[in-house]
DOBA-134797 format. One record per residue (C-alpha): residue number from 0; residue in three letters; x, y negated, z. Coordinates in Angstrom, 1 decimal. Each point is the difference from the previous one (the first is absolute). Layout:
// residues N
+-----+-----+--------+--------+--------+
!   k !   r !   east !  north !     up !
+-----+-----+--------+--------+--------+
! NUM ! ala !      X !      Y !      Z !
...
+-----+-----+--------+--------+--------+
***
This chain:
// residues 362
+-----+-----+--------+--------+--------+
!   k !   r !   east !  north !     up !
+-----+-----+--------+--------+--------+
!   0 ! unk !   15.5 !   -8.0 !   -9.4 !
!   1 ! unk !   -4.0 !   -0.1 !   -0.9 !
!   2 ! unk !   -2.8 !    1.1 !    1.8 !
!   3 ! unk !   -0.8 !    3.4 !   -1.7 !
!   4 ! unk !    3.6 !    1.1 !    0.4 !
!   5 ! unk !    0.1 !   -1.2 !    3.9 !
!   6 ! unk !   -2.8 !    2.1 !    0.0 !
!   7 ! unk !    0.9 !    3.1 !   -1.8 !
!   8 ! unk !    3.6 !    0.1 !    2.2 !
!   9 ! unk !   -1.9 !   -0.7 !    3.3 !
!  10 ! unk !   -2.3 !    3.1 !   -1.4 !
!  11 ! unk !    3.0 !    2.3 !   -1.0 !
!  12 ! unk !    1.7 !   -0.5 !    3.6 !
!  13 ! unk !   -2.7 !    1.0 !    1.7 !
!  14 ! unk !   -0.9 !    2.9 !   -1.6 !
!  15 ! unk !    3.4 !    0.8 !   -0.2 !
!  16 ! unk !    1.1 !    0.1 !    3.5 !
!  17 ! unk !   -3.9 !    1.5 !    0.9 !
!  18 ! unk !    0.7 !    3.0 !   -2.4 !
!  19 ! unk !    3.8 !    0.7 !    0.7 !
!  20 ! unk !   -1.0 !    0.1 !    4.1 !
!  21 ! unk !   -2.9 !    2.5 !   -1.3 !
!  22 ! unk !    1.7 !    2.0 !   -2.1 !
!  23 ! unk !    3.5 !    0.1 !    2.6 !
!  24 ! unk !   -2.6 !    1.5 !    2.8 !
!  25 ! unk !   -1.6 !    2.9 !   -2.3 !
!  26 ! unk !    3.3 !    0.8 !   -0.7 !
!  27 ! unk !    1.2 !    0.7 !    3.2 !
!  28 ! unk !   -3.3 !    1.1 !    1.7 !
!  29 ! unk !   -0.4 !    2.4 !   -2.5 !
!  30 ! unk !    3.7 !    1.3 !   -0.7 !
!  31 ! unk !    2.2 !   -1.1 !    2.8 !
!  32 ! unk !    1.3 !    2.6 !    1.9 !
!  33 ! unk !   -1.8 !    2.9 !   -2.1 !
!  34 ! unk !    2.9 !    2.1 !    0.6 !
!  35 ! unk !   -0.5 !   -0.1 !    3.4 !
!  36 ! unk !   -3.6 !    1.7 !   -0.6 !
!  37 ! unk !   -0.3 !    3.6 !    1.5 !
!  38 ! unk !   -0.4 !    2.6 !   -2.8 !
!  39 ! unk !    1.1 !   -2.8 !   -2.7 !
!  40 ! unk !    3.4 !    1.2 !   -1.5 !
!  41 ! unk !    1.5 !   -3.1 !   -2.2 !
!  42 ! unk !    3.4 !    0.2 !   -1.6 !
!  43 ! unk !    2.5 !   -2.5 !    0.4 !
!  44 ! unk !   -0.7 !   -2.1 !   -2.9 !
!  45 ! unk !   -3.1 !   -0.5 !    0.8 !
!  46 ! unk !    0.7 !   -0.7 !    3.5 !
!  47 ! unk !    2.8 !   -3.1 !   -1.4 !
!  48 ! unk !   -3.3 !   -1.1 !   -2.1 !
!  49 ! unk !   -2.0 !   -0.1 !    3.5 !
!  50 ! unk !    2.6 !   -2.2 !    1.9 !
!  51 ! unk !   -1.5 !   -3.7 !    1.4 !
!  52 ! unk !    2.3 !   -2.1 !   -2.8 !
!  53 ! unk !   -0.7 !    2.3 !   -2.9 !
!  54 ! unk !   -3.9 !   -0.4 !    0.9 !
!  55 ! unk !    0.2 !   -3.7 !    1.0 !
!  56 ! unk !    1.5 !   -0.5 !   -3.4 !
!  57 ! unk !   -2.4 !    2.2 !   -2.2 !
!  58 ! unk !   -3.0 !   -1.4 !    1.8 !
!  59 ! unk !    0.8 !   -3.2 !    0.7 !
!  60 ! unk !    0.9 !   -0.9 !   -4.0 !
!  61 ! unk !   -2.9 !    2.4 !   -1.1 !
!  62 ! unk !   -2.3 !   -2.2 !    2.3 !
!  63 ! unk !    1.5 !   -2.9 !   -1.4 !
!  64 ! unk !   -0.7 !    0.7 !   -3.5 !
!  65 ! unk !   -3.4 !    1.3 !    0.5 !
!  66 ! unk !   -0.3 !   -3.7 !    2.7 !
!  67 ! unk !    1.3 !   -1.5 !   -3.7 !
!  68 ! unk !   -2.4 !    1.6 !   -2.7 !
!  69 ! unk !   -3.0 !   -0.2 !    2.2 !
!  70 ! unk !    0.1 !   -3.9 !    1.5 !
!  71 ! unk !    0.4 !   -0.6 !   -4.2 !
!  72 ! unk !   -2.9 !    1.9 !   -0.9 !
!  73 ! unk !   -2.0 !   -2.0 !    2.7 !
!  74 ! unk !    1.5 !   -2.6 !   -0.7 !
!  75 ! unk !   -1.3 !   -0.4 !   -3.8 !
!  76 ! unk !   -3.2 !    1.8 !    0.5 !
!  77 ! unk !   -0.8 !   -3.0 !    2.3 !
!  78 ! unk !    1.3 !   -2.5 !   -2.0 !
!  79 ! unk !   -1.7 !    1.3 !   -3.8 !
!  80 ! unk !   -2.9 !    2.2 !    1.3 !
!  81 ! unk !   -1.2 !   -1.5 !    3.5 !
!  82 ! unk !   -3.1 !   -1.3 !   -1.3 !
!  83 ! unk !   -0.5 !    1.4 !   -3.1 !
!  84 ! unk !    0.0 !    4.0 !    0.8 !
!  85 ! unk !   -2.2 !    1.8 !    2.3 !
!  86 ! unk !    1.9 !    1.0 !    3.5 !
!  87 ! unk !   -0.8 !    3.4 !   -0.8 !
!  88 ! unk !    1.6 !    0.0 !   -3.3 !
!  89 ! unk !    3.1 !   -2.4 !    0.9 !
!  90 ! unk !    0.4 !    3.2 !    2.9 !
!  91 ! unk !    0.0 !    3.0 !   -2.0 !
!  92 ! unk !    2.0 !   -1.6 !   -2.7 !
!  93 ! unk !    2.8 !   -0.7 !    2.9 !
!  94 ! unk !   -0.2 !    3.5 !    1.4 !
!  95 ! unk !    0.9 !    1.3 !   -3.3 !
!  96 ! unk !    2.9 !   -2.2 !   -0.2 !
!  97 ! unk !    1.0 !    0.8 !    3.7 !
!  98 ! unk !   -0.1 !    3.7 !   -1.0 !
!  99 ! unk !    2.3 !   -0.4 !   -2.9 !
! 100 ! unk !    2.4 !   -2.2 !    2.2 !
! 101 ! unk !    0.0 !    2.4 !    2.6 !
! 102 ! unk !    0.7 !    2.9 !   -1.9 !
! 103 ! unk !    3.0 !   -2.0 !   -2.5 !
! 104 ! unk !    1.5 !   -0.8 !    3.5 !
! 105 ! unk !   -0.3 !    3.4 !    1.0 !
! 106 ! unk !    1.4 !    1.4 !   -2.8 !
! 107 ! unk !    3.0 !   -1.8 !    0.0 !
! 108 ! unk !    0.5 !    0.3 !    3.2 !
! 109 ! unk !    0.0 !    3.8 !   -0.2 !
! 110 ! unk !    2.0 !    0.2 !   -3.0 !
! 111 ! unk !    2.7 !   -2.3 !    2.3 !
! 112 ! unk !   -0.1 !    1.9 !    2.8 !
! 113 ! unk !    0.6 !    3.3 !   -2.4 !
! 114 ! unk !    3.5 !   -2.2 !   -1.5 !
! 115 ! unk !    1.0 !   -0.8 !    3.4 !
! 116 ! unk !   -0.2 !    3.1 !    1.4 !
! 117 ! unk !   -0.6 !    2.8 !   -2.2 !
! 118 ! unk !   -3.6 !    1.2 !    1.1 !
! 119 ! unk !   -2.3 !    2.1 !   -2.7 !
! 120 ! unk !   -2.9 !   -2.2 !    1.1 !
! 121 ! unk !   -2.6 !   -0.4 !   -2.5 !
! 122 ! unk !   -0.4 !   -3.2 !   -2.2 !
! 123 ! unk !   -2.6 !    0.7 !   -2.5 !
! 124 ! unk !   -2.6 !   -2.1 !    0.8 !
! 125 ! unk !   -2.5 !    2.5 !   -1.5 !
! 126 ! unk !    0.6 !    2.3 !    2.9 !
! 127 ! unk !   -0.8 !   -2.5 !    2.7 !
! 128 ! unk !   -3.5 !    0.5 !    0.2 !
! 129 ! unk !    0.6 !    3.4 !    1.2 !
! 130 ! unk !    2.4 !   -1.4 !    2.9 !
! 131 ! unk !   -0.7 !   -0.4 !    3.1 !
! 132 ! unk !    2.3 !   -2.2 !    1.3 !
! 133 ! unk !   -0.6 !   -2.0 !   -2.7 !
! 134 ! unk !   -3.9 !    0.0 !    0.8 !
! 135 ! unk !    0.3 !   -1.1 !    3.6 !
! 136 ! unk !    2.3 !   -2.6 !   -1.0 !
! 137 ! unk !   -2.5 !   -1.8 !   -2.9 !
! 138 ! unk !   -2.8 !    0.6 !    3.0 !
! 139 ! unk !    2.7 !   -2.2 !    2.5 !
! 140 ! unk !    0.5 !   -2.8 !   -2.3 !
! 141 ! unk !   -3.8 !   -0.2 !   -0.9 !
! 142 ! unk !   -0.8 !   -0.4 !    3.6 !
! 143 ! unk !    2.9 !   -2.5 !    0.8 !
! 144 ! unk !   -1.3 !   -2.2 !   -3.5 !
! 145 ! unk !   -3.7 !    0.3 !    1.8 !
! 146 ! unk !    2.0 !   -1.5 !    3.2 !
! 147 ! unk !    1.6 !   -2.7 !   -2.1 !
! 148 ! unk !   -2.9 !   -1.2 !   -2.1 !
! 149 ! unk !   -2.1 !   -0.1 !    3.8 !
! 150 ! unk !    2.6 !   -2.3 !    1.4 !
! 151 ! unk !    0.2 !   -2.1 !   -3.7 !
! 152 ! unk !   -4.0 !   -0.3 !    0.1 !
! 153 ! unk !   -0.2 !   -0.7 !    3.7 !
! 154 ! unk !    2.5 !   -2.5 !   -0.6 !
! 155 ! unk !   -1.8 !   -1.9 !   -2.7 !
! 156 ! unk !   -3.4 !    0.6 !    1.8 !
! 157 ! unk !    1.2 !   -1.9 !    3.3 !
! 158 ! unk !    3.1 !   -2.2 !   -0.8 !
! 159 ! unk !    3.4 !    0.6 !    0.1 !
! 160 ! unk !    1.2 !    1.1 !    3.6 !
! 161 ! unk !   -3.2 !    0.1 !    1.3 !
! 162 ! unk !   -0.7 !    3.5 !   -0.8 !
! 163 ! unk !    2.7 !    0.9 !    2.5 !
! 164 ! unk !   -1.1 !   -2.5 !    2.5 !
! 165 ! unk !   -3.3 !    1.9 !    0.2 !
! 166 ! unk !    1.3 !    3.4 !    0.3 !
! 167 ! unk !    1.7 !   -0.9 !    3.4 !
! 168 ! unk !   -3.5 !   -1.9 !    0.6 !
! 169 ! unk !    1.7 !   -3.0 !    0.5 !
! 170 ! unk !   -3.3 !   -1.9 !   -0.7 !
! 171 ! unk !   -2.4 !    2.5 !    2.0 !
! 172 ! unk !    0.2 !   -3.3 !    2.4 !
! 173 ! unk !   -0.9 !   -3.4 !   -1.7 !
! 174 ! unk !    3.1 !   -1.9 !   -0.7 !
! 175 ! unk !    1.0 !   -3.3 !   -0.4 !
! 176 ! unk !    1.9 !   -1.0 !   -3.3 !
! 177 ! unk !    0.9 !   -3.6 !   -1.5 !
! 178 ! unk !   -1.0 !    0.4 !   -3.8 !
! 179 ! unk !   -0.7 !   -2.0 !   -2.8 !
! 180 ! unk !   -3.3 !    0.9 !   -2.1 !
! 181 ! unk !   -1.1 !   -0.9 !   -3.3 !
! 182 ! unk !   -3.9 !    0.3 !   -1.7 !
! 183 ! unk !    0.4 !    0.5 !   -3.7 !
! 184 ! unk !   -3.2 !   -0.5 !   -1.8 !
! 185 ! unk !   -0.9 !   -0.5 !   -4.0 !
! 186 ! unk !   -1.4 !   -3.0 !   -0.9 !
! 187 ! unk !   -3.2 !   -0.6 !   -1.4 !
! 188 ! unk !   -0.7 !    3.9 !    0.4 !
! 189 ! unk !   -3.7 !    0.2 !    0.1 !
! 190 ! unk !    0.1 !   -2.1 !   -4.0 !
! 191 ! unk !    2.6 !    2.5 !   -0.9 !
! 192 ! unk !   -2.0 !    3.7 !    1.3 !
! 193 ! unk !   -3.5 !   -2.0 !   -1.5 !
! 194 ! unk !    2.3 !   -0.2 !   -3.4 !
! 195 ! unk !    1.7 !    2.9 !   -0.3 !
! 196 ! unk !   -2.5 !    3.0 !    2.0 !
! 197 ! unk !    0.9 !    2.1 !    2.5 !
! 198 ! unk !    2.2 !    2.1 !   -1.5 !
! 199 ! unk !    2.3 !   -2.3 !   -1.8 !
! 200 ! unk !   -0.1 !   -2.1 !    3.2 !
! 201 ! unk !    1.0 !    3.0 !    2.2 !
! 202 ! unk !    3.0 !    1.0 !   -3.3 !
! 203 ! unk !    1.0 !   -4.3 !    0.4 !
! 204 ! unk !    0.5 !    0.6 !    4.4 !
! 205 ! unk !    2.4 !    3.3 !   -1.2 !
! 206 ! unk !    2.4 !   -2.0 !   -2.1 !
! 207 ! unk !    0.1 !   -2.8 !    2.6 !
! 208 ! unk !    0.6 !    2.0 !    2.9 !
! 209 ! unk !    2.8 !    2.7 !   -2.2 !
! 210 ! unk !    1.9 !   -3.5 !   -1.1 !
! 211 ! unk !   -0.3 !   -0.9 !    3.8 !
! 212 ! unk !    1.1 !    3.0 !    1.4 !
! 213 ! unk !    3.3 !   -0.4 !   -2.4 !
! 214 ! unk !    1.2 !   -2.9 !    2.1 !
! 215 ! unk !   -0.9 !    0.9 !    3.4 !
! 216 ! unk !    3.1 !    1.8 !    1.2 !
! 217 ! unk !    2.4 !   -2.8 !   -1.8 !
! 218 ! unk !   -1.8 !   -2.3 !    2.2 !
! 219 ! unk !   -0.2 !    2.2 !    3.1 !
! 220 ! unk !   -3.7 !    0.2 !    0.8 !
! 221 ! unk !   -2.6 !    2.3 !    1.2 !
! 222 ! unk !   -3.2 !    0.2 !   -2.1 !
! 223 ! unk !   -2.6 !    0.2 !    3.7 !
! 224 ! unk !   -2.7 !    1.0 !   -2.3 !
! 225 ! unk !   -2.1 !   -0.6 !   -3.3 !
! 226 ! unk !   -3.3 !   -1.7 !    0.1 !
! 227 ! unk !   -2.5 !    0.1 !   -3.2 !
! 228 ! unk !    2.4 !   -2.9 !   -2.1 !
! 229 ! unk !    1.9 !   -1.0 !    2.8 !
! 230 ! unk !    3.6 !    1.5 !    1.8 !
! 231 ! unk !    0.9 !   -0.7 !    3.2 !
! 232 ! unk !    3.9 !    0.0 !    0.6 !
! 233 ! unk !    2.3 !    0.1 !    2.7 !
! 234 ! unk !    3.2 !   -1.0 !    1.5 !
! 235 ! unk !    1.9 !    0.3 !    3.3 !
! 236 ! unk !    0.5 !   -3.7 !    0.7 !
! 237 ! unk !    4.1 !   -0.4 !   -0.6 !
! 238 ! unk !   -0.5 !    2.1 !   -3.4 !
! 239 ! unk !   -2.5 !   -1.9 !   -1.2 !
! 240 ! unk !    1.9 !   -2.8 !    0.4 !
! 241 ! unk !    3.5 !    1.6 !   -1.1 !
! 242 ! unk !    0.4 !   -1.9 !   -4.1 !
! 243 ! unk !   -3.7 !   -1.5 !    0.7 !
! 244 ! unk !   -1.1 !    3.8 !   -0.8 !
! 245 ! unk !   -3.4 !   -1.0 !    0.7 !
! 246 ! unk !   -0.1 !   -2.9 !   -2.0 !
! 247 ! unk !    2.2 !    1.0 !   -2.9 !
! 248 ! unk !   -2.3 !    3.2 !   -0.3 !
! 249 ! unk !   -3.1 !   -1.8 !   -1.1 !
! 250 ! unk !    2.1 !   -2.1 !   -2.4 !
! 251 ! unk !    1.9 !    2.9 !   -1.8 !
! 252 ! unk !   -3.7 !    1.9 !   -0.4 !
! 253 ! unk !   -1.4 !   -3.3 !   -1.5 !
! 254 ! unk !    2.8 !    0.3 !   -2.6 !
! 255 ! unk !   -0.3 !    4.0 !   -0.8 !
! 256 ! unk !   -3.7 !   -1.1 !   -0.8 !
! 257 ! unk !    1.2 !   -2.8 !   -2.3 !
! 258 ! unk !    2.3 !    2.1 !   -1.5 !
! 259 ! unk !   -3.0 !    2.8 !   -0.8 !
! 260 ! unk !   -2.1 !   -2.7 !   -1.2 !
! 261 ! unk !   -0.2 !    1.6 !   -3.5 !
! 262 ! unk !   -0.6 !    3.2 !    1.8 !
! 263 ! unk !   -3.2 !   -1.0 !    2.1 !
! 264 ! unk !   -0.9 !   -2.2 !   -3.0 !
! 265 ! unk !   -0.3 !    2.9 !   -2.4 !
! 266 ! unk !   -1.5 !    2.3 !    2.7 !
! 267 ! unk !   -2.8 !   -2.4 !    1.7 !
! 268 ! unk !    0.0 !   -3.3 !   -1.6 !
! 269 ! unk !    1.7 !   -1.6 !    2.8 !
! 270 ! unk !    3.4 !   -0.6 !    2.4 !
! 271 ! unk !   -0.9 !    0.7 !    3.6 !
! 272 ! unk !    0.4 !   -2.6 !    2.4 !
! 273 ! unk !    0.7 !    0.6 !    3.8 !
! 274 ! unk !   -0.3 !   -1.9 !    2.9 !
! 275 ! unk !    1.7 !   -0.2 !    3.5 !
! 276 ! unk !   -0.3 !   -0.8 !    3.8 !
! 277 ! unk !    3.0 !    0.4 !    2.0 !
! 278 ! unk !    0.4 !   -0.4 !    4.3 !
! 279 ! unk !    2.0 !    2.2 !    2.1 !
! 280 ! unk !    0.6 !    0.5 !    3.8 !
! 281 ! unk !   -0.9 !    2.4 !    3.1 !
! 282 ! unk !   -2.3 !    3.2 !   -0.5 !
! 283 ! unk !   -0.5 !    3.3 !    1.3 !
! 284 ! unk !    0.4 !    3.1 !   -1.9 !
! 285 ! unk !   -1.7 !    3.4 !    0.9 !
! 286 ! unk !   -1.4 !    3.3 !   -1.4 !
! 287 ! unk !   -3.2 !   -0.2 !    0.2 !
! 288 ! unk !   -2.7 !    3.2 !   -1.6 !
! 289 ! unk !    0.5 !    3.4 !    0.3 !
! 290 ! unk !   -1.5 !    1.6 !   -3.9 !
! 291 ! unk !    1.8 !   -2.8 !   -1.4 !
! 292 ! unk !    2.8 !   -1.2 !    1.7 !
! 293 ! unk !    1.5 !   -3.3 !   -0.6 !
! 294 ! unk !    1.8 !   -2.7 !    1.1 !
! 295 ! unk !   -1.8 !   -3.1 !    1.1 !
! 296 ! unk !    0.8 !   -3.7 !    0.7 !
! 297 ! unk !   -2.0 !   -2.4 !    2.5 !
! 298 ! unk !    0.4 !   -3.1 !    0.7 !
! 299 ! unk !   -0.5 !   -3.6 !   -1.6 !
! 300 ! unk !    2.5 !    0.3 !   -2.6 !
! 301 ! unk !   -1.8 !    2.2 !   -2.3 !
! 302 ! unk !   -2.9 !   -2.1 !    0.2 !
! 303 ! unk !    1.3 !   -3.4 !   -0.2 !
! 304 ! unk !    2.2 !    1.7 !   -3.2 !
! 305 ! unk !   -3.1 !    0.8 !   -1.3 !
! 306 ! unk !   -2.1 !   -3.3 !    0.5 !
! 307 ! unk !    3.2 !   -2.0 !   -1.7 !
! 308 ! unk !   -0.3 !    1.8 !   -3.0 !
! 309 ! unk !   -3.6 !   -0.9 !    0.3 !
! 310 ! unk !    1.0 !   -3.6 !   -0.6 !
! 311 ! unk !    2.0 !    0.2 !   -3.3 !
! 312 ! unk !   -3.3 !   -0.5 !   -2.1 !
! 313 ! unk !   -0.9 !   -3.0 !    2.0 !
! 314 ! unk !    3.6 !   -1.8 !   -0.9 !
! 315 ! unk !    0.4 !    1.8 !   -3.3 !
! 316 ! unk !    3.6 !    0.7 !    0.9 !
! 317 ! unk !    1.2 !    4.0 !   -0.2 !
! 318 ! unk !    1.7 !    0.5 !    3.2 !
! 319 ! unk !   -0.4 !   -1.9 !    3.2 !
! 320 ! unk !    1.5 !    0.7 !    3.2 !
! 321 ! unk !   -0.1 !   -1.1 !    3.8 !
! 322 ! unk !    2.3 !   -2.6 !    1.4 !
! 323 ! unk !    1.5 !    2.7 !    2.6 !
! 324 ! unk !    1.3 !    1.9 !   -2.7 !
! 325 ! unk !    1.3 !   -2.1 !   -2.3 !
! 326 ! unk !    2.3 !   -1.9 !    2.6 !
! 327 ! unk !    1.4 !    3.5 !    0.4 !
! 328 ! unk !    1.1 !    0.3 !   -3.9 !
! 329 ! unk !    0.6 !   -4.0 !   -0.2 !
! 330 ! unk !    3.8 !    0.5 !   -0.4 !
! 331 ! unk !    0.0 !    2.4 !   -2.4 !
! 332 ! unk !   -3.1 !   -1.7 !   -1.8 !
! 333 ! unk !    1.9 !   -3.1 !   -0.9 !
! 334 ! unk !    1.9 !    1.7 !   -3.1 !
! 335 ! unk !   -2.4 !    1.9 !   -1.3 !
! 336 ! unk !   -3.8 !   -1.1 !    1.3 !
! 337 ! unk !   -1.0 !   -3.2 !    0.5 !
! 338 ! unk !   -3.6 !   -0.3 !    2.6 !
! 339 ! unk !   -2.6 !   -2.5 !   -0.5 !
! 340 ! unk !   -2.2 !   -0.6 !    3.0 !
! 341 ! unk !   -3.5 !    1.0 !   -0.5 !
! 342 ! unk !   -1.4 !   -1.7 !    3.3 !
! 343 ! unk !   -1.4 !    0.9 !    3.1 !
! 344 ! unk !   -2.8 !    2.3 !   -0.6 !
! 345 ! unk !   -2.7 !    1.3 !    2.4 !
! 346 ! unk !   -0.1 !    3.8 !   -1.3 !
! 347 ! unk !   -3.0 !    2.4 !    0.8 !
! 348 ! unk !   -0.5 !    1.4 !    3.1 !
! 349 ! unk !    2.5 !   -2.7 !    1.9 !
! 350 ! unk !    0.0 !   -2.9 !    2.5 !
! 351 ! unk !    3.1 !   -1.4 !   -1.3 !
! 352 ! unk !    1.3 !   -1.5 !   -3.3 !
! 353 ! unk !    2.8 !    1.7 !   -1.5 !
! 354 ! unk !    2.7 !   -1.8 !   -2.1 !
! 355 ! unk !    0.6 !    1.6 !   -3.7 !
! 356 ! unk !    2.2 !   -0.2 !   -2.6 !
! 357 ! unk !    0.4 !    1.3 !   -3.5 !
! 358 ! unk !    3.2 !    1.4 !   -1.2 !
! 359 ! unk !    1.2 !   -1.2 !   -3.2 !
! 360 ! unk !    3.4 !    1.9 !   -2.7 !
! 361 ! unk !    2.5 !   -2.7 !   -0.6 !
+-----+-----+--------+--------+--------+
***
């Protein structure tokens, strides 16, 4: 099974269960139990129409197909239109095809429930605009896709699972985490904005990052943040370790460039390059700002990451990384990597010489 379809499943379940729960719960907020409602007179077919299974199944597969149709709209409006249509476009294009869903689901739905149980309920979806039940229930599922897209964006802004870990202000207190850190930076970047201008510079940084930001859930990182030509990623210690994540990652977006060499070529006159530093150990993690909240992370790691990556121009090698972690991925290393020792080197900023190696695709 490839990546896109992994993807596009791991999409359609989640929207799936999301909108089947959503739907299940206006259903029997909102006509559970009517009959029970004084100076509400409902006849009996109606009343077999309002019993839990008959709304747990009407909702629950109406939510299902709606969960369907909407995670593959998202889906291929981020896939085909992510970076090249404004947001404001891509959004208003998708409300109109959330409308139509909504209202073909709704329509057959009705036009069921009138087979099943022999109700004159109206089906003509030209009449709907002047129904109010229909109304209140286009305004409910607008508000619940606003609640959906907040959790998708907050998701993407902080990291997978860390959105939640924040609401129960987990991190309100500095915490301590063991995590791997890597500082991706494109070489020879000053040349390439000189060449190129600021605007074609700041287009070349888009493609990078949008090829990057393919891979980085295959390989199970966190981006921490972007940095003029440079991304900083992230992973708890045991993931990034987990199939060499954090090494494999680096090597699979130095192929995807390779393979778009005709691309970048054509575009800029050139095939971007990236270097990177890798270390990993012992942090602490906390919110820190109040207008801007974010995550943080302080402690050695980030900067000794940092001041690796520094080095890659010095021994013209694309990757290096510290001793500590490597002995950590040395196993799995021996099939797919090989390491050549770099040396002891004295990097800024320390008392002590740290031992580096390079990391090399068999």
């Amino acid at each position: 099974m490839n990546k896109e379809l992994r993807k596009y499943l791991k999409y359609v379940s989640q929207s799936v269960v999301f909108w089947a729960i959503v739907l299940f719960l206006w259903g029997m907020f909102r006509f559970y139990g009517l009959d029970t409602m004084e100076g509400i007179q409902i006849d009996e077919d109606f009343k077999e129409v309002m019993q839990m299974k008959n709304l747990l199944r009407l909702f629950t597969v109406s939510g299902a197909l709606i969960g369907f149709v909407f995670a593959t709209i998202e889906f291929f409006f981020e896939k085909f239109t992510s970076n090249r249509v404004p947001i404001g476009v891509s959004t208003l294009t998708k409300t109109v095809l959330y409308l139509l869903t909504i209202i073909v689901i709704s329509t057959g739905g009705k036009y069921l429930v009138n087979q099943r149980f022999s109700l004159d309920i109206t089906i003509n979806p030209s009449q709907w605009w002047e129904d109010k039940q229909f109304i209140i229930t286009i305004v409910y599922i607008l508000l619940v896709s606003l609640v959906f897209s907040f959790i998708k964006i907050a998701n993407e802004k902080f990291g997978k699972g860390i959105f939640l870990k924040m609401l129960i202000g987990r991190y309100k207190k500095p915490q301590e985490e063991k995590r791997i850190f890597m500082f991706l930076d494109l070489k020879s970047s000053t040349t390439i904005a000189e060449t190129l201008g600021h605007f074609k510079y700041s287009q070349l940084i888009q493609d990078c990052f949008y090829d990057l930001n393919d891979i980085v859930p295959k390989y199970a990182a966190e981006i921490y943040q972007y940095v003029g030509d440079e991304a900083v990623l992230s992973w708890p210690y045991k993931k990034g370790l987990v199939n060499n994540n954090c090494v494999a990652l680096f090597f699979m977006f130095q192929n995807i460039l390779t393979q778009k060499a005709h691309y970048y070529k054509e575009k800029y006159g050139l095939v971007p390059e990236f270097k990177a530093g890798l270390h990993g150990g012992k942090l602490m993690v906390a919110e820190v700002g109040v207008v801007k909240k974010e995550l943080a992370f302080h402690g050695d790691v980030i900067n000794t990451s940092a001041r690796i990556q520094g080095e890659c121009n010095t021994y013209k090698v694309p990757i290096l990384i510290s001793e500590g972690l490597k002995d950590a991925l040395h196993d799995a290393t021996t099939s797919s990597y090989s390491t050549r020792h770099i040396g002891k080197v004295l990097l800024k900023g320390k008392n002590e010489k740290l031992n580096l190696f390079t990391i090399l695709e068999n």
